[in-house]
N, C-alpha and C positions, 0 to 999 in steps of 0.2 A: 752639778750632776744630781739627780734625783736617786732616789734608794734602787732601784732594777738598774740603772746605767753602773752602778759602783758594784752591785752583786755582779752583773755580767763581766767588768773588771775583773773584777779579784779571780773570776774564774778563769779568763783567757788568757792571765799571766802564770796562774798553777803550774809549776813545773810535775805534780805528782800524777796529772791525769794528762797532762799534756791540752788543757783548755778546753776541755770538752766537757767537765762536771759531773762524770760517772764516768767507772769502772764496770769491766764487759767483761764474762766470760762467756766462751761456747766451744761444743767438741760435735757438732755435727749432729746433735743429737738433743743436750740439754743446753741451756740460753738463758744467761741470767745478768744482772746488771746492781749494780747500788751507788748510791753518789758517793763524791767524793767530800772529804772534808772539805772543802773549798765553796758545795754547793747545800749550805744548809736550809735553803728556800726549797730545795728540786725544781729549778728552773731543767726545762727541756730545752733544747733546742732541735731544729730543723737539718735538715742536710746539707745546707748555707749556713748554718750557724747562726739563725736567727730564733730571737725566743717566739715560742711559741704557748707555754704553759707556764707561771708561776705559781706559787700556792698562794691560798688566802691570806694566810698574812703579810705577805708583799705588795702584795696587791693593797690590801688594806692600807697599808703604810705608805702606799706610793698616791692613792686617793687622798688619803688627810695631807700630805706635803705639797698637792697641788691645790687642797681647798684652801691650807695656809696662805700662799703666795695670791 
């Protein structure tokens, strides 16, 4: 498994956000969000649950382990 396949792991087994990687709050009014301990990349995901956004240095770190190999 490469570095983004084990961060997506770690986060869809989270029991504290329930596999989603951020924390939502909203009252109809104001809308806000923060990751979860679990998501310390800020990996996004989609409404599939697909990523769709890592930050730079995941990314970074996911390029050097495939220039390795």
């Amino acid at each position: 498994m490469n570095t983004l396949e084990l961060a997506v792991e770690r986060i869809r087994n989270c029991s504290y956000c329930d596999g989603r990687g951020t924390h939502y709050w909203g009252n109809g009014e104001d809308y806000d969000f923060e990751n979860c301990e679990c998501n310390p990349h800020e990996i996004i995901f989609d409404y599939d649950g697909e990523v769709i956004w890592a930050d730079k240095s995941l990314e970074e770190t996911i390029w050097e382990s495939a220039e390795a190999n």
